[in-house]
Each structure stands twice: as structure tokens, then as C-alpha cells.
C-alpha positions as a Python dict, from the first residue, in 0.01 Angstrom:
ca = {
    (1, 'X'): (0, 0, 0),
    (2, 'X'): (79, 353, -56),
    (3, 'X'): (181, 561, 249),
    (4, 'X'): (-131, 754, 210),
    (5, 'X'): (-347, 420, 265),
    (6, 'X'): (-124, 320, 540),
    (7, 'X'): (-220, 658, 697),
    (8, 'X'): (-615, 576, 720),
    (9, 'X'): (-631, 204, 681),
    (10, 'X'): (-291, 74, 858),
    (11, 'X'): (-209, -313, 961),
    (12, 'X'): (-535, -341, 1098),
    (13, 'X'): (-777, -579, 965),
    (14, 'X'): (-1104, -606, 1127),
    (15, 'X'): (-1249, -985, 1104),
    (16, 'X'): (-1632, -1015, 1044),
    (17, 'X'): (-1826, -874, 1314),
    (18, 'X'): (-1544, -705, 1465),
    (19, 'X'): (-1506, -316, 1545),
    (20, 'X'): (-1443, -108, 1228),
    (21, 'X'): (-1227, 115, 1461),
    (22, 'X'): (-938, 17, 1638),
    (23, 'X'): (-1060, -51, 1960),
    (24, 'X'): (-943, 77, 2313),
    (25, 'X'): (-848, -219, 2551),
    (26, 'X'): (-848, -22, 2859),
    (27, 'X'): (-735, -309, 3056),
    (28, 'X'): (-428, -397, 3244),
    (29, 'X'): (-431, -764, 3268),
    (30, 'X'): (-562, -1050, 3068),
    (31, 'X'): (-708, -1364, 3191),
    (32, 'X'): (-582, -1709, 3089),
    (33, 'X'): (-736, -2078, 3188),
    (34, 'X'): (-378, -2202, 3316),
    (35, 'X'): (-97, -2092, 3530),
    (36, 'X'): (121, -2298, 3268),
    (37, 'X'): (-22, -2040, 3007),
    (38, 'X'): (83, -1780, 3210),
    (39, 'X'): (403, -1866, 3259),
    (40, 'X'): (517, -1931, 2888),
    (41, 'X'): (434, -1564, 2818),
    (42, 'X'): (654, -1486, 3134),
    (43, 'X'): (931, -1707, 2982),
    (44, 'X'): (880, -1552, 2655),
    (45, 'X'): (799, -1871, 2532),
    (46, 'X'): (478, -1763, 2342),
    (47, 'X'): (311, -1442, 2238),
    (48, 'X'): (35, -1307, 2331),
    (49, 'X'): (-78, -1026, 2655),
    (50, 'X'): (-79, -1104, 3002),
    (51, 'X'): (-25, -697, 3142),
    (52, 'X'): (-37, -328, 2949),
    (53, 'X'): (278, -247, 3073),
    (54, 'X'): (449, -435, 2855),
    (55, 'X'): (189, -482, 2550),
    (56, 'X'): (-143, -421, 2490),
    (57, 'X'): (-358, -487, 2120),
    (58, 'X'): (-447, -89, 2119),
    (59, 'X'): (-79, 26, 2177),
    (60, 'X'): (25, -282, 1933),
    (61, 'X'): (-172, -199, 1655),
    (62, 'X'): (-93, 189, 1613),
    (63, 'X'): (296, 88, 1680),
    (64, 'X'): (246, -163, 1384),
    (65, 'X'): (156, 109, 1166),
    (66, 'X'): (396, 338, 1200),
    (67, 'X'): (622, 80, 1170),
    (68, 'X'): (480, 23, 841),
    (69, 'X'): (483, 376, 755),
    (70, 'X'): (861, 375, 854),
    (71, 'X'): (883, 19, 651),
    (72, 'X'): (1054, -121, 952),
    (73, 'X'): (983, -438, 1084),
    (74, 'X'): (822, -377, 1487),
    (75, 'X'): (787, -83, 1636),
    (76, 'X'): (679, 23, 1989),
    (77, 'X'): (529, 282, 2178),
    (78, 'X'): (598, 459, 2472),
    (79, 'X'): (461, 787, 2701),
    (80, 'X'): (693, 997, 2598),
    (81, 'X'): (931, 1096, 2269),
    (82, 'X'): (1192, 1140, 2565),
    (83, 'X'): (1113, 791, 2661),
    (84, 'X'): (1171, 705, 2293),
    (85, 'X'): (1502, 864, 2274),
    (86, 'X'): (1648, 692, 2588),
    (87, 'X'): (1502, 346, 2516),
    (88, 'X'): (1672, 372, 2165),
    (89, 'X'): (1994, 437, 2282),
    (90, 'X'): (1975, 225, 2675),
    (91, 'X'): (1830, -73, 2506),
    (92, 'X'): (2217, -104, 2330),
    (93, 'X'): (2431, 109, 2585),
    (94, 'X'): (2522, 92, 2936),
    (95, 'X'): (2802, 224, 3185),
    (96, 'X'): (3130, 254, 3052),
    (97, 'X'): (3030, 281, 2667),
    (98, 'X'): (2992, 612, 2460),
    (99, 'X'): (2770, 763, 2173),
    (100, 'X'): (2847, 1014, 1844),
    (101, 'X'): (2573, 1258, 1863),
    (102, 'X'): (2491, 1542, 1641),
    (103, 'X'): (2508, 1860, 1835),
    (104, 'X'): (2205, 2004, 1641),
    (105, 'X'): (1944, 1809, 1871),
    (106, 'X'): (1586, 1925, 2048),
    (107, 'X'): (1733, 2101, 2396),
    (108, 'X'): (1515, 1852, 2603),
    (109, 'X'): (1775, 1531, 2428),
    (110, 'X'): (2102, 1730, 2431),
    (111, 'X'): (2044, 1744, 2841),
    (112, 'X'): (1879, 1400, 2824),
    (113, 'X'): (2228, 1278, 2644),
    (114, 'X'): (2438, 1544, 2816),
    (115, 'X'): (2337, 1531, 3160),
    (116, 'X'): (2150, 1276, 3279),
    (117, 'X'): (2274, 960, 3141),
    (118, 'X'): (2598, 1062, 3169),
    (119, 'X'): (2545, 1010, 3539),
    (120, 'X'): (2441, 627, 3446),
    (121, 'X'): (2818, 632, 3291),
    (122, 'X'): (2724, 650, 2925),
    (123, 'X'): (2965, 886, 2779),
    (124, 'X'): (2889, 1136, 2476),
    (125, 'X'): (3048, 1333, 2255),
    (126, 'X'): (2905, 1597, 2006),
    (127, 'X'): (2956, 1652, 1638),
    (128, 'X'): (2801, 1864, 1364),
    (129, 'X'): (2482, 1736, 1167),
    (130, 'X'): (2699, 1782, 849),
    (131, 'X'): (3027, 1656, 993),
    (132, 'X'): (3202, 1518, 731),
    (133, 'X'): (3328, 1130, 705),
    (134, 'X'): (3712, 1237, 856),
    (135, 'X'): (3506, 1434, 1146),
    (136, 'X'): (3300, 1177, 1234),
    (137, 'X'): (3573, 925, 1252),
    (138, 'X'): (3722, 1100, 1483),
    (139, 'X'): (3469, 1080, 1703),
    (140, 'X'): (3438, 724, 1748),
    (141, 'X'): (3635, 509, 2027),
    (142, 'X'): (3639, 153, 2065),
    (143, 'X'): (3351, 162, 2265),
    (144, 'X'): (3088, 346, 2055),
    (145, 'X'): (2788, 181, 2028),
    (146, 'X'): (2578, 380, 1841),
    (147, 'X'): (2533, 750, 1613),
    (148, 'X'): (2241, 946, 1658),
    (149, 'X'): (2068, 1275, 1492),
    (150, 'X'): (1802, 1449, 1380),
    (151, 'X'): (1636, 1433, 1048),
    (152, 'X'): (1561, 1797, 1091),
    (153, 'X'): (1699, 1950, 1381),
    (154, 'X'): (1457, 2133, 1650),
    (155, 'X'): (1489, 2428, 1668),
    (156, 'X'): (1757, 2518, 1442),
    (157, 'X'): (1582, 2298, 1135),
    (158, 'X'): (1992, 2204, 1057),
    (159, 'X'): (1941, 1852, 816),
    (160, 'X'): (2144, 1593, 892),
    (161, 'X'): (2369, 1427, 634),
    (162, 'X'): (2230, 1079, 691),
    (163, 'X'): (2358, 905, 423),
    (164, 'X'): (2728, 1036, 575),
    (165, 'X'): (2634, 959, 882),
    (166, 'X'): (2525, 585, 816),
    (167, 'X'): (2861, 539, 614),
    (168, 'X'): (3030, 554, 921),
    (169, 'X'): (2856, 413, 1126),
    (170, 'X'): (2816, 105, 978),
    (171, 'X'): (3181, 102, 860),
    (172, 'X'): (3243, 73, 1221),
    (173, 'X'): (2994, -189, 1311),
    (174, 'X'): (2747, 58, 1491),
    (175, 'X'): (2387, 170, 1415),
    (176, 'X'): (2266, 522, 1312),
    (177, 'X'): (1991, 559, 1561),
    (178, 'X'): (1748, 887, 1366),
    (179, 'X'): (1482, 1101, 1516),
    (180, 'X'): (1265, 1159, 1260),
    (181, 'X'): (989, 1371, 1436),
    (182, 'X'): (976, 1674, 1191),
    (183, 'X'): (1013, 1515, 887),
    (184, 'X'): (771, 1268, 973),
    (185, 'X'): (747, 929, 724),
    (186, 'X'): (581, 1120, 505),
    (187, 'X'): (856, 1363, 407),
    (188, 'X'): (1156, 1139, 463),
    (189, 'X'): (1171, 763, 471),
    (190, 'X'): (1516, 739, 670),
    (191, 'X'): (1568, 371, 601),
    (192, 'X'): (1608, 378, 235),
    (193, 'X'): (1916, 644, 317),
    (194, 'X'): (2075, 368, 593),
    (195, 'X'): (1912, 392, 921),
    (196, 'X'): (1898, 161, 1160),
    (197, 'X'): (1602, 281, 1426),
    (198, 'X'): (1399, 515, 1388),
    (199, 'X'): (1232, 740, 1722),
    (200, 'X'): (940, 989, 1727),
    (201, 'X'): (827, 1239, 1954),
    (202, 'X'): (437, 1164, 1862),
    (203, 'X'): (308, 1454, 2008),
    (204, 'X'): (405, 1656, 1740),
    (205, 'X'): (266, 1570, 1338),
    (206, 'X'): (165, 1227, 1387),
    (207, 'X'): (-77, 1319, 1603),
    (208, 'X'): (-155, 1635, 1544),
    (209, 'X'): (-341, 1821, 1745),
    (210, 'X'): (-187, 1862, 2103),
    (211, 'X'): (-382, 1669, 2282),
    (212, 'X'): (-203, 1324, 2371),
    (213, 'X'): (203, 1265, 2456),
    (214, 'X'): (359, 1027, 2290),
    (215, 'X'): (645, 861, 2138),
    (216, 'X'): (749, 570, 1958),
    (217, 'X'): (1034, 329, 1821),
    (218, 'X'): (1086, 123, 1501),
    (219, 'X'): (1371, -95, 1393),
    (220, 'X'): (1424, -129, 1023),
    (221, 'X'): (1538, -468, 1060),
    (222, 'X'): (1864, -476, 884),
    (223, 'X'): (2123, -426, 1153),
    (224, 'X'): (2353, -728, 1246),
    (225, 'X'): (2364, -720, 1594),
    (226, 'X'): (2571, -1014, 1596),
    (227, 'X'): (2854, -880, 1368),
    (228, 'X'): (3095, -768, 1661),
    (229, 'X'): (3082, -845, 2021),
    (230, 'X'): (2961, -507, 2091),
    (231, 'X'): (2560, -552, 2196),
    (232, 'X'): (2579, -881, 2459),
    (233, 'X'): (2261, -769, 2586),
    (234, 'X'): (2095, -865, 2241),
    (235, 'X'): (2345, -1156, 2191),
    (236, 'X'): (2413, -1334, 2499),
    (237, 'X'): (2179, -1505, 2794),
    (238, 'X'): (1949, -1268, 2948),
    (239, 'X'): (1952, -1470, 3322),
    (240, 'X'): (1601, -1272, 3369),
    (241, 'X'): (1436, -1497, 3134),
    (242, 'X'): (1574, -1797, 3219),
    (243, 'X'): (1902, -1747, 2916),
    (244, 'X'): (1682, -1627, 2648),
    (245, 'X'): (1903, -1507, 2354),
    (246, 'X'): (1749, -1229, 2181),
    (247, 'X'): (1903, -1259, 1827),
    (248, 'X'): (1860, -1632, 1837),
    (249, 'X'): (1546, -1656, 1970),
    (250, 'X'): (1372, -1336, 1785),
    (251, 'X'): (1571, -1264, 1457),
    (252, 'X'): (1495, -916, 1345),
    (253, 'X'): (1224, -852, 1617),
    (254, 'X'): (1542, -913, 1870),
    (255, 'X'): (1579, -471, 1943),
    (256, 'X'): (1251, -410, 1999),
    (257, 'X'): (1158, -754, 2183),
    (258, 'X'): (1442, -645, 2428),
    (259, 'X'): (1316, -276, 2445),
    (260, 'X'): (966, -422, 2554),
    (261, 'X'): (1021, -720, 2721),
    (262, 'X'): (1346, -564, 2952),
    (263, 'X'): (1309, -166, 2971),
    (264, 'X'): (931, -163, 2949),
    (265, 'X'): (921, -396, 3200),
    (266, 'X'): (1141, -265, 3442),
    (267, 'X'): (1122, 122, 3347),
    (268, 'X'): (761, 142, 3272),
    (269, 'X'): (747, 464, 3019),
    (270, 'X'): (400, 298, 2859),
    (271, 'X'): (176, 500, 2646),
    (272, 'X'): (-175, 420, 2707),
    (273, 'X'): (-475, 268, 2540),
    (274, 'X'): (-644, 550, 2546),
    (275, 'X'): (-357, 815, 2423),
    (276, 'X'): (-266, 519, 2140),
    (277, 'X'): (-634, 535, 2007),
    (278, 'X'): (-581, 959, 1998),
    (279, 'X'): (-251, 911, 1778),
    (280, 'X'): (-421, 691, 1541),
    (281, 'X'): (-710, 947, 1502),
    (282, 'X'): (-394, 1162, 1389),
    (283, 'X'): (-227, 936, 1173),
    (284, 'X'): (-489, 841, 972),
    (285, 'X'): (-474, 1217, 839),
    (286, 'X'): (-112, 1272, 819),
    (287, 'X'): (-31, 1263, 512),
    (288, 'X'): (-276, 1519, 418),
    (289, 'X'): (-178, 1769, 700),
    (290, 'X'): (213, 1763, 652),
    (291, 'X'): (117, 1861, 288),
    (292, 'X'): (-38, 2152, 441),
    (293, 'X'): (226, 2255, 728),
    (294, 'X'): (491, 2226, 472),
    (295, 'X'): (281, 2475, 213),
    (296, 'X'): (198, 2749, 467),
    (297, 'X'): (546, 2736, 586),
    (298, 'X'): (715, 2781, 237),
    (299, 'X'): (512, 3089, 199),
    (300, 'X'): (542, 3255, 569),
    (301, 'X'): (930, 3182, 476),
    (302, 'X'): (916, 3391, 154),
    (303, 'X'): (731, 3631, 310),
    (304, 'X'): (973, 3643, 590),
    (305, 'X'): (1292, 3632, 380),
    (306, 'X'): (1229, 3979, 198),
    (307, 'X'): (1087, 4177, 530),
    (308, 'X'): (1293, 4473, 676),
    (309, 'X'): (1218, 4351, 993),
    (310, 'X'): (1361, 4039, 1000),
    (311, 'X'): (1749, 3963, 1081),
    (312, 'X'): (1772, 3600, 907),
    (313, 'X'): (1516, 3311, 773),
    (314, 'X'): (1595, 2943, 805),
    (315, 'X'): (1361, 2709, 627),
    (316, 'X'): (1493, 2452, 347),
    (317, 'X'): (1252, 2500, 125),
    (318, 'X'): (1336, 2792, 17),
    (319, 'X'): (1615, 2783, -286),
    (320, 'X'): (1855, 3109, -116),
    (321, 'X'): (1839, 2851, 227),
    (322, 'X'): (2207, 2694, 242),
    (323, 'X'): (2038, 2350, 283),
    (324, 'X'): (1886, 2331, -13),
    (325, 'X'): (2054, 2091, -180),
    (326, 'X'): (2046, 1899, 142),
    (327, 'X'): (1706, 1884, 153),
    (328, 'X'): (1562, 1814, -206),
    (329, 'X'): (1792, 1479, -189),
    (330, 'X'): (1648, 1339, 150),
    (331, 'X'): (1281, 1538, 118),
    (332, 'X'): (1214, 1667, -161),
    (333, 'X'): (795, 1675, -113),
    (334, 'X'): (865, 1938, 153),
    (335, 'X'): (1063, 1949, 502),
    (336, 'X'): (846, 2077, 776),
    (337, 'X'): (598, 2308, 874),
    (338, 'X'): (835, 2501, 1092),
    (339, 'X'): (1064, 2819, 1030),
    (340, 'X'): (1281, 2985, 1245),
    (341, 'X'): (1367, 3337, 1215),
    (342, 'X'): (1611, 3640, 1390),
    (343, 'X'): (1353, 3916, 1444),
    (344, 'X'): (1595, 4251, 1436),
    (345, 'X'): (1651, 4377, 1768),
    (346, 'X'): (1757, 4079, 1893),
    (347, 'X'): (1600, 3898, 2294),
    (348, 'X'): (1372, 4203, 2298),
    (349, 'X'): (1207, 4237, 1957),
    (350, 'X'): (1151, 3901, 1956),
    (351, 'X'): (969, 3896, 2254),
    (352, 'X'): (743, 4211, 2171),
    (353, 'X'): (672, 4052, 1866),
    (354, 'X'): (592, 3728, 1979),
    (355, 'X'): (348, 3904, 2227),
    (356, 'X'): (148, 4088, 1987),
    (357, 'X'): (52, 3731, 1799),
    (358, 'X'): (-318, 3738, 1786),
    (359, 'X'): (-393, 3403, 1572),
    (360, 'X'): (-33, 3270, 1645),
    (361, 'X'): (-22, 3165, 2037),
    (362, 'X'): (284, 3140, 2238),
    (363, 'X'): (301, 2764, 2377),
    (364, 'X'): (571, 2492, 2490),
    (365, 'X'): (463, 2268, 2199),
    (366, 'X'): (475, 2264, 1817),
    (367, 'X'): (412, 2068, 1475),
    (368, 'X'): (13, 2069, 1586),
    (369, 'X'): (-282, 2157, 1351),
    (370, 'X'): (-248, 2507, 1515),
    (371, 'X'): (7, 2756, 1475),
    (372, 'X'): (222, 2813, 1709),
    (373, 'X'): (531, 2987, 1859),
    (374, 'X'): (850, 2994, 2129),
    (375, 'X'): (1164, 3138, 2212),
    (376, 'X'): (1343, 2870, 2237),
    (377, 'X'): (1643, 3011, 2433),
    (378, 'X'): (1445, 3130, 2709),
    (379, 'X'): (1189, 2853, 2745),
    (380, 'X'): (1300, 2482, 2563),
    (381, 'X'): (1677, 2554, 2606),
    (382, 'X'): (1704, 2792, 2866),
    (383, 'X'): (1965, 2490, 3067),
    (384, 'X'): (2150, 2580, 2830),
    (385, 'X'): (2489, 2757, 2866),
    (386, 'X'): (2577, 3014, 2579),
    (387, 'X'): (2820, 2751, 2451),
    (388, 'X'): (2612, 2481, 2432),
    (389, 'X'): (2321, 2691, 2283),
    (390, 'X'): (2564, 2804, 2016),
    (391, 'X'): (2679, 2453, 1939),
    (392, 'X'): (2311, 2344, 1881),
    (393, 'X'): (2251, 2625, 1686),
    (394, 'X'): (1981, 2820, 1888),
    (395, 'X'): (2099, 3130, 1895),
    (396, 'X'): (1921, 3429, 2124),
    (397, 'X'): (1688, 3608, 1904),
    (398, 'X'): (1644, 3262, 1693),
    (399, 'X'): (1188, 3262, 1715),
    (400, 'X'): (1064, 2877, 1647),
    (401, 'X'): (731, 2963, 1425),
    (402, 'X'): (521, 2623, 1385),
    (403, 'X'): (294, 2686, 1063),
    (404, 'X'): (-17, 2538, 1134),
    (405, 'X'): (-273, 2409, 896),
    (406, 'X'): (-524, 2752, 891),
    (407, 'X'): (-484, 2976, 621),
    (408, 'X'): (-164, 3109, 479),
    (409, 'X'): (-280, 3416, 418),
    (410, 'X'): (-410, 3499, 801),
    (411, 'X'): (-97, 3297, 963),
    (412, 'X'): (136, 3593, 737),
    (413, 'X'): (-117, 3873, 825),
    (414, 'X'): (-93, 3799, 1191),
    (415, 'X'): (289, 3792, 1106),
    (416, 'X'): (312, 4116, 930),
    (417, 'X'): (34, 4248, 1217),
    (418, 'X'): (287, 4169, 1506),
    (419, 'X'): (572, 4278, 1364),
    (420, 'X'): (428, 4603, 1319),
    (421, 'X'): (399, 4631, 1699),
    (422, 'X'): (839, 4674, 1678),
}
């Protein structure tokens, strides 16, 4: 099926008699006729749901279809894109290993990376999204175990190079773990450039409309975990099921099978039934509202790019945007629906201006059927040190400006309204 079909009709398939919708098992456990059935799903002997905190057919069924509209093979959800981000990159690293990240990362994952799990003794260090192949060898030690980046960087909309980025990583037996939040499926289908997993923040387009927290995981299915003696918690006996061996005893569902059945388990970042149902009310209209965002944005960027008030314009999509290039080989339908913009004046300006949005509001959110906007160095990134904000290219008067799916024409008049107010 076309992506577009995935969107609405997805993996499932209703039997006769059975809900047309997918429907919302808001249960926690399941009841079985035998403690012997119980405890081969315990011992991972056979599938099937015994308690929502590790699966559950609602939560199953939406993670099977963006899996599907990733063309991976499993995915999973959990409460959080956070969640998502850590699980990716914990399910394959522990204390005493270290991770190549791109600098250019959402300010919520830099500290994630930066601060907190380096206190679980997972080191880090930080490169640019278009490093080039010499840089980014550099950066690896003998105990990398994984790359990771943004498709399109948040804030600062930087694209990574993935195709550079997979080259090395795979040349030295690691995976290039992607966020691919912005660019969503629709725009950018990150496996067919060599990524490995794949995490979303699914608050943002795939569902839509700011209403549910989300995130979610996919493996693509073609990393060897069993190339180097680098991952033994995917290749060796895990003594809390009894010796299973992931690889051996899952194939390609071995990552996520060990995200679920180990970190779910034992972390418990779960999205629920309820929250999965509101994401697939989203999905099933994705592909027709990241047409939209990336529209209005192209135009609020041209309108932007030629205004006297406006210091600089960053959006891809425009031909004069250094990117360019960049962009038109890994999306070339569209990017995002977001722009970022220097309003003249610098802290201050940007600040009166964003006050005087009437249609536009000021929020902690974006990529939502509304439009939306933040200054992110006061509000998303404000942990940040100067330094670090300048190495994840957020700078000070740097406005994030989520296009939302109204109107062009009254998103740019409540633009050229506001900035009338400098």
C-alpha cells in the first residue's frame, strides 16, 4: 500500500463482526485458563498479553503502523518521545560505553544525552549534523555503540547528512539511531538512506493536534547485531528470562523484543490505550496535514525572507536557504511546517513581537494543527549555557514559528500584524 493508505487504513484488519475502529483495551491484565499459560508468556515462550505495561492490542496496533509507515519491521510505543530517545539508545548502551551525537538536537535530548545519562556512565560526545566522514571518525572510540541525529533539527531545522552519517557508522559496526519527528514518514523515509532505528516524539505531526504525549520506536530490521561483540545484551543469555538469547530466539524482532520485554518492564514509560487510540485518530490524516504545514510554511518563509524587519530566515525549502541541496535529496515533497527566524533587535524584539501574535499563540509545543510559537532560548533551552546553545545552533533572538494548517494568508497577516507592533 501507498503511504497515504497506510495513513487511514494501517495493519489493521477487522475480522467479520469485529469493530471497524481500532478498539481501546483499557485493561491492564488478561485472563488465561492455566498458570502454565501464564508462565510461557513470562518465559517468553509464546506471544500473546498477560499486562499493558508491557503490550497491549491498542498500543500494538498503532505501533504496527507506523512501523509500516517507517517500513521497519516492529515498532513500539511509549509515554513519551523522551522515553523514545532513551530506550533507543539504553536498550544497546550501558556504563562505561559512549555515543556520536549530532550537536544540532531538540534542547530537552542534548540534556537528556548530556546530563543525565551521563550520570548512568554513558559517555557522549558531540559533532556537527553535516560533519564530514574524517570528522565523524574522529569521534568514534572503541567503545561506541551507536550514532544518533536528527532528520531535521529542532529548533535550528539544521538537516542531517544521513547518508554520511550511516557510512560511518556502519563502517564501524554501529547503528545510526534517527529522530525523525519533523520530517515525519511522510517527508523522509530514513531507512532507504541507511538507518537503523527510527524514534518519534508523537506529540508533534503524527498526532496532530496537542492533545495526547507520545512517542514511539521502530527498527528497520537490517542491523547485524551479531557482527561484533559489541551488543551482549541482544546476543548473549538474558539470566532474567531464564538465558533467552534475543538474536537467536527473535531474529529481526530481537531490538525491539528487548526494548519491551526488559526496559518496558522494568522502566515502565507505557503510552496508554487510550492516548494510542488519539494518535491513530492523527495518523490516519497525516499525510494530508504535513502537505499543508509544509505549504503554509514555504510561503510565511518567503514572506519572511524579503521583510525589513527580519534579521535572518531558516527554512529549506526555500532555494537562497544553504540547505537546499540537502534537503531536495532526502525530502524533496517538503521538510516541515516550521521556520525559524532572527527578528531585528535581537532577545527584545523578539519577545514584543511574539506578544502581539493574535492568531499565532505562544506555547511549549509545536508541529500541531495550530500555529504556534517559542523562544526557544528562554523557554526549551534555557539549561542551556551560551556555549552549548551556540553549538546546537539556537541562537538568542532565533523565534521557532510552527505553521499550522489555517490559512496562509491569516498565519502571514498575523505575522506582518505583530511585527508592526516593533
Amino acid at each position: 500500500m501507498k503511504l497515504d493508505t497506510i495513513c487511514v487504513q494501517g495493519t489493521y484488519k477487522p475480522k467479520n463482526g469485529e469493530p471497524r475502529v481500532i478498539p481501546i483495551v483499557q485493561s491492564t491484565t488478561f485472563k488465561y485458563d492455566s498458570s502454565a499459560e501464564m508462565g510461557d508468556l513470562f518465559d517468553l515462550k509464546k506471544s500473546g498479553y498477560f499486562y499493558s505495561r508491557l503490550q497491549n492490542p491498542t498500543c500494538d496496533n498503532v505501533a504496527s503502523k507506523i512501523a509500516a509507515l517507517e517500513g521497519g519491521v516492529a515498532g513500539m510505543l511509549t509515554s513519551s518521545g523522551q522515553a523514545a530517545n532513551f530506550y533507543a539508545v539504553f536498550n544497546i548502551a550501558q556504563a562505561g560505553d559512549h555515543i556520536v551525537s549530532s550537536s544540532a538536537i531538540y534542547g530537552g535530548t542534548f540534556n537528556l544525552f548530556n546530563v543525565t545519562m551521563r550520570k548512568l556512565g554513558i559517555d557522549f560526545t558531540f559533532v556537527s549534523p553535516t560533519a564530514t566522514e574524517e570528522e565523524l571518525q574522529a569521534a568514534i572510540k572503541p567503545n561506541t555503540k551507536a550514532i544518533f541525529g536528527e532528520t531535521i533539527s529542532n529548533p535550528s531545522l539544521d538537516i542531517l547528512d544521513i547518508e554520511t552519517f550511516a557510512k560511518v557508522a556502519h563502517k564501524n559496526g554501529i547503528p545510526l539511531i534517527v529522530d525523525n519527528t519533523f520530517a515525519t514518514p511522510i517527508n523522509c523515509r530514513v531507512f532507504d538512506f541507511g538507518v537503523d532505528i527510527v524514534t518519534h516524539s508523537t506529540t508533534k505531526y503524527m498526532e496532530g493536534h496537542a492533545s495526547t504525549i507520545g512517542g514511539a520506536i521502530v527498527d528497520s530490521g537490517n542491523f547485524d547485531w551479531t557482527q561484533n561483540d559489541k551488543y551482549p545484551g541482544l546476543t548473549t543469555p538474558d539470566d532474567s528470562y531464564h538465558g533467552v538469547v534475543y538474536t537467536d530466539t527473535f531474529g529481526k524482532g530481537a531490538y525491539i523484543t528487548k526494548a519491551t520485554v526488559q526496559l518496558m518492564r522494568d522502566l515502565g514509560s507505557v503510552q496508554s490505550p487510550n492516548e494510542a487510540f488519539l494518535l491513530n485518530v492523527g495518523l490516519e490524516s497525516l499525510h494530508l496535514r504535513i502537505q499543508r504545514h509544509c505549504e503554509n510554511a514555504k510561503k510565511v518563509a518567503e514572506y519572511l525572507e524579503n521583510h525589513p524587519k527580519i534579521e535572518w530566515v531558516k527554512c529549506s525549502m526555500l532555494p537562497s536557504d544553504s540547505q537546499y541541496a540537502l534537503a531536495q535529496k532526502y525530502m524533496p515533497n517538503g521538510t516541515c511546517g516550521v521556520v525559524s527566524f532572527g527578528v531585528k533587535g535581537g532577545r527584545n524584539a523578539a519577545t514584543t513581537f511574539m506578544d502581539s501574535l493574535e492568531l499565532a499563540a505562544v506555547v511549549t509545543h509545536v508541529a500541531d494543527a495550530r500555529t504556534c510559537c517559542l523562544h526557544p532560548a528562554s523557554t526549551t533551552h534555557r539549561q542551556l549555557t551560551d556555549e552549548q546553545l551556540a553549538e546546537c545552533g539556537v541562537t538568542p533572538d532565533l523565534v521557532r514559528f510552527s505553521c499550522g494548517i489555517e490559512a496562509a494568508e491569516d498565519i502571514i497577516a498575523d505575522i506582518e500584524q505583530a511585527l508592526n507592533k516593533i
